[in-house]
C-alpha positions as CSV (number, residue, x, y, z in Angstrom):
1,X,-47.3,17.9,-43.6
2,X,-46.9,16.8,-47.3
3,X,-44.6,14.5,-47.1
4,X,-47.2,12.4,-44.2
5,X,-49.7,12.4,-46.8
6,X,-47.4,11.3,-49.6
7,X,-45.4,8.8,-47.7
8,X,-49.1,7.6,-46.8
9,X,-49.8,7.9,-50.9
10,X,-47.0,5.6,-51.6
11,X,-47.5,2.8,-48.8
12,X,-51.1,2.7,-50.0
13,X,-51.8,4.2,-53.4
14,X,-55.7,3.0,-53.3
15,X,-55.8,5.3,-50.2
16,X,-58.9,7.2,-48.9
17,X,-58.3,10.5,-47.8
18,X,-60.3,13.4,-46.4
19,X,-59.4,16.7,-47.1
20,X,-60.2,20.3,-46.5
21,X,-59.8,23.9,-48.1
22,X,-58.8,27.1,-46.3
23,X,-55.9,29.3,-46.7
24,X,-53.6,27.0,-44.6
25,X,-54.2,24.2,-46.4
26,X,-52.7,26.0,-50.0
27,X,-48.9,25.2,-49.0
28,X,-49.5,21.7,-48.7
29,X,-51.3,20.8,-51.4
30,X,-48.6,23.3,-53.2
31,X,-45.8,20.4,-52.6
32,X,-48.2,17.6,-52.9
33,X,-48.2,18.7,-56.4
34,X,-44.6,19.0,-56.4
35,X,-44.0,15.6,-55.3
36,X,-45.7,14.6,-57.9
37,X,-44.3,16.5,-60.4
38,X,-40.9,15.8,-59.4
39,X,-41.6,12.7,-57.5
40,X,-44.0,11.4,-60.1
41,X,-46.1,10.8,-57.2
42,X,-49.5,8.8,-58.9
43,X,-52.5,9.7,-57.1
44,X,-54.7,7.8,-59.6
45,X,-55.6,5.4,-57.4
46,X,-56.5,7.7,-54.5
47,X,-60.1,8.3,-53.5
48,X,-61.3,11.9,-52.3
49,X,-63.8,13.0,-49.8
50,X,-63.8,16.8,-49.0
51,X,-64.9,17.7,-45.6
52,X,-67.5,20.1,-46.7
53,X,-68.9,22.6,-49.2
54,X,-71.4,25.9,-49.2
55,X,-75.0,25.2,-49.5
56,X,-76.2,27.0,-52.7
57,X,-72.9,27.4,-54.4
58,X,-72.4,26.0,-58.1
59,X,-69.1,24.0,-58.0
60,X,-67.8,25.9,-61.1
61,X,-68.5,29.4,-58.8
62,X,-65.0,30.5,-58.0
63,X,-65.8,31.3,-54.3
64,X,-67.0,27.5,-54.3
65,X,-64.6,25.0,-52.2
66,X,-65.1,22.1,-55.6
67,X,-63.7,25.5,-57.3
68,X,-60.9,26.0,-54.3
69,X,-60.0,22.3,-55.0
70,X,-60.2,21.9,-58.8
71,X,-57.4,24.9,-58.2
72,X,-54.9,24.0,-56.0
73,X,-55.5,20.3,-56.4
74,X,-57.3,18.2,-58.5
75,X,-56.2,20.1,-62.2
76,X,-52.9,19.9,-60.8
77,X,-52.5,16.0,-60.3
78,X,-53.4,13.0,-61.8
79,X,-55.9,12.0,-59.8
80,X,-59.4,10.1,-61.2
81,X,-62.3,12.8,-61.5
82,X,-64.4,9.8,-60.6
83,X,-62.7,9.5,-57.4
84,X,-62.9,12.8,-56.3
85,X,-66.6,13.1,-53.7
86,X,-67.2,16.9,-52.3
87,X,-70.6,17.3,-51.2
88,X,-73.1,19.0,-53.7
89,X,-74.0,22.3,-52.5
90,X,-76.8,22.5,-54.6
91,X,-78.5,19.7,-54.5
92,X,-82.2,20.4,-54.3
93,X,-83.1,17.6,-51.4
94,X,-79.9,18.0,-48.8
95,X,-81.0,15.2,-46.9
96,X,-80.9,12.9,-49.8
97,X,-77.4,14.5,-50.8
98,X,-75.8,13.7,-47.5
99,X,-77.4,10.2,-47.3
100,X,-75.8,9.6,-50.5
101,X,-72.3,11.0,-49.4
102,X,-72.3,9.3,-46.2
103,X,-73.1,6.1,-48.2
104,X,-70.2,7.0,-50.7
105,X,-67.7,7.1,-48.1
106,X,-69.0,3.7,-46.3
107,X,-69.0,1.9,-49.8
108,X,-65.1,3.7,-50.1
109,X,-64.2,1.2,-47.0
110,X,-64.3,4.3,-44.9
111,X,-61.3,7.4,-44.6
112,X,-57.8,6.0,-44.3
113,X,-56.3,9.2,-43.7
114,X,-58.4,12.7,-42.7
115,X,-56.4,15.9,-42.9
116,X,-58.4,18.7,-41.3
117,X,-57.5,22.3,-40.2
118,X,-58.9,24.1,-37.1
119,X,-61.5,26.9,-37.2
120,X,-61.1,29.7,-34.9
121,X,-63.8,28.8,-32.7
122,X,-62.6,25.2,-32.8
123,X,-64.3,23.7,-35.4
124,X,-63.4,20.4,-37.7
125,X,-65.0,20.9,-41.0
126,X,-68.1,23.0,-40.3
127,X,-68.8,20.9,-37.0
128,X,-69.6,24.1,-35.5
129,X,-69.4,24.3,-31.2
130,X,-72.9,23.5,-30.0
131,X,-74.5,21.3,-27.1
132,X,-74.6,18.3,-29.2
133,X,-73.1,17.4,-33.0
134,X,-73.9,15.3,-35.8
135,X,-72.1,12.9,-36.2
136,X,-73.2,12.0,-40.0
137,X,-72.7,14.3,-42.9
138,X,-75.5,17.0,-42.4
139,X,-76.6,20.4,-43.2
140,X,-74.6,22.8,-40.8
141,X,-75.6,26.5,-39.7
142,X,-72.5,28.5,-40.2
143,X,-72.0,30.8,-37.1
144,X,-71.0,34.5,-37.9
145,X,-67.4,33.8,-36.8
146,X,-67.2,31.0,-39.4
147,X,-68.7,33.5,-42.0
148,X,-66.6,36.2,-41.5
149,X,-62.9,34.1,-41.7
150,X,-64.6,32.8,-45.1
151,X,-65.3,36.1,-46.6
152,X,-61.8,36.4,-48.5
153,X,-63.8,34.6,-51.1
154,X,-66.7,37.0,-51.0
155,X,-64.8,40.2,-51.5
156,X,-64.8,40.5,-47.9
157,X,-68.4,40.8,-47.7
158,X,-69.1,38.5,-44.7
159,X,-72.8,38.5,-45.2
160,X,-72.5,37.7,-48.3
161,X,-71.0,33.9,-46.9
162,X,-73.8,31.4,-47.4
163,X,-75.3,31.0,-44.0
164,X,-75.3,26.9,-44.6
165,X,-72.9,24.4,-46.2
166,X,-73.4,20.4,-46.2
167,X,-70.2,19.1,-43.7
168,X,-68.6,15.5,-43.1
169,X,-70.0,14.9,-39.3
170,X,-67.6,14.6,-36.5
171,X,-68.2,10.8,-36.0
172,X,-67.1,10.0,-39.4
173,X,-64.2,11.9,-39.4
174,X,-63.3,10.4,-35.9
175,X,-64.0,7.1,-37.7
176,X,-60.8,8.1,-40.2
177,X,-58.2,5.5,-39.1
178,X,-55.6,8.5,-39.0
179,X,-56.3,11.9,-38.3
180,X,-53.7,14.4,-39.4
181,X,-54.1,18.3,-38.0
182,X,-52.2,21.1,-39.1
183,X,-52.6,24.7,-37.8
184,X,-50.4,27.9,-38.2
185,X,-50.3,31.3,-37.1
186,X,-50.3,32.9,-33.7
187,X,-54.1,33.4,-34.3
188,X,-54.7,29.9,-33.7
189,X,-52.3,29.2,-30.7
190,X,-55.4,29.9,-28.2
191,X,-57.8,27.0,-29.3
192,X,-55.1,24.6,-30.5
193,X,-53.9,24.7,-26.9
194,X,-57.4,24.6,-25.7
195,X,-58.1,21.6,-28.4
196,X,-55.1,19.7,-27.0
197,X,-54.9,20.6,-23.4
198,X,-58.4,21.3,-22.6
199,X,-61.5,19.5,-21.7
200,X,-62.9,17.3,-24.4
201,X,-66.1,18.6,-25.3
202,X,-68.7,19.4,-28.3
203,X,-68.0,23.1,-27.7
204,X,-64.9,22.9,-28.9
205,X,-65.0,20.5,-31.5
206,X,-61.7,19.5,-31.9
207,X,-60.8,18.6,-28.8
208,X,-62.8,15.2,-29.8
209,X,-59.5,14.5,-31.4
210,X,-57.8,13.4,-27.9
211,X,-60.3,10.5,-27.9
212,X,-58.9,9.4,-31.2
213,X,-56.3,6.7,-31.1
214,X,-54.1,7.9,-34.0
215,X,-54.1,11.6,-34.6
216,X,-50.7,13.9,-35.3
217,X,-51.0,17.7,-35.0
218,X,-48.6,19.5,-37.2
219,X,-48.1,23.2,-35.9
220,X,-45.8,25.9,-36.7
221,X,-44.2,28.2,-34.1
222,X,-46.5,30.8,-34.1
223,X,-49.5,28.2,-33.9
224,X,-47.7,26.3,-30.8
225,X,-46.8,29.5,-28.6
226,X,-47.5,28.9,-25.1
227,X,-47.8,24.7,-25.6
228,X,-46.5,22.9,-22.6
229,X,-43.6,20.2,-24.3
């Protein structure tokens, strides 16, 4: 999974790319920092736009995702702090802060490369299932699901888990001109077939990915149990 987004880094080092947080995401940015370390992969040129971010949530909080990425990323690399976009969680007018984002990333020529995980209940970001989805950046309602696999960073406490966040919407993400998921674990074997095999719909999220004309999934064996090859 690294070594797609690096060989992408090095075809194109002005390259846009989305990214997310989340436990599974850890190991790869782990060996994107080794590749640059070793490599002397230069991610100075490289332009940032995180998928999402808690609503209410100071990014220097350490249960913040700016926190989660200033971690395992961004102090890690050399990459521009001007060039790294997460949405402001605190921003007192949200609907001015995800204008402003969504205007970012259209000024930025747009996401060459989007890696995303897969929630649980199928979602991309914090596109959570619903009858219809944004498809700008927007305030989301977290569903209790989505709370609970996110309260690792709350000392478990699941209510605790801010009940909002501001996410990328699932059209521009589906307007990234490659779309890279990665899922592991047997936990996520059930939706990622369903994502893949299943019908496309806005209750499962993901599964807008079969409409998209250049997306690789990147599973381990767990995560691809039962997948019909």
């Amino acid at each position: 999974m690294a070594r797609l987004i690096a060989l992408a880094v090095r075809r194109a080092p002005g390259l846009v790319l989305g990214l997310p947080t989340g436990r599974t995401s850890i190991p790869v940015y782990d060996e994107l920092v080794e590749w640059h370390r070793r490599r002397r992969l230069d991610f100075s040129r490289v332009t940032t736009f995180n998928l999402d971010e808690f609503a209410g949530l100071e990014p220097d909080d350490p249960r913040s995702y700016r926190a989660f990425m200033q971690t395992h990323l961004f102090d890690r690399i050399n990459v521009r702090p001007s060039n790294v976009h997460i949405p402001d969680g605190t921003a007192r007018n949200w609907r001015r802060e995800v204008d402003t984002y969504e205007a970012a990333l259209r000024d930025a020529g747009g996401l060459d490369l989007c890696f995303v995980g897969i929630g649980k209940n199928g979602h991309l970001g914090f596109n959570e299932p619903a009858a219809t989805l944004d498809a700008r950046t927007h305030r989301a309602l977290l569903r209790p699901e989505t709370r609970h696999a996110n309260a690792h960073l709350f000392d478990g406490r699941w209510r605790d888990v801010p009940r909002y966040a501001l996410s990328m919407g699932i059209g521009t993400i589906l307007r990234a001109r490659a779309i890279v998921l990665l899922a592991t674990g047997s936990e996520k074997s059930a939706i990622v077939r369903r994502a893949i095999g299943g019908p496309v719909t806005t209750r499962l999220p993901a599964s807008l990915l079969q409409v998209h004309p250049n997306v690789v999934v990147v599973l381990d064996r767990d995560a691809a149990r039962g997948l019909k090859v």
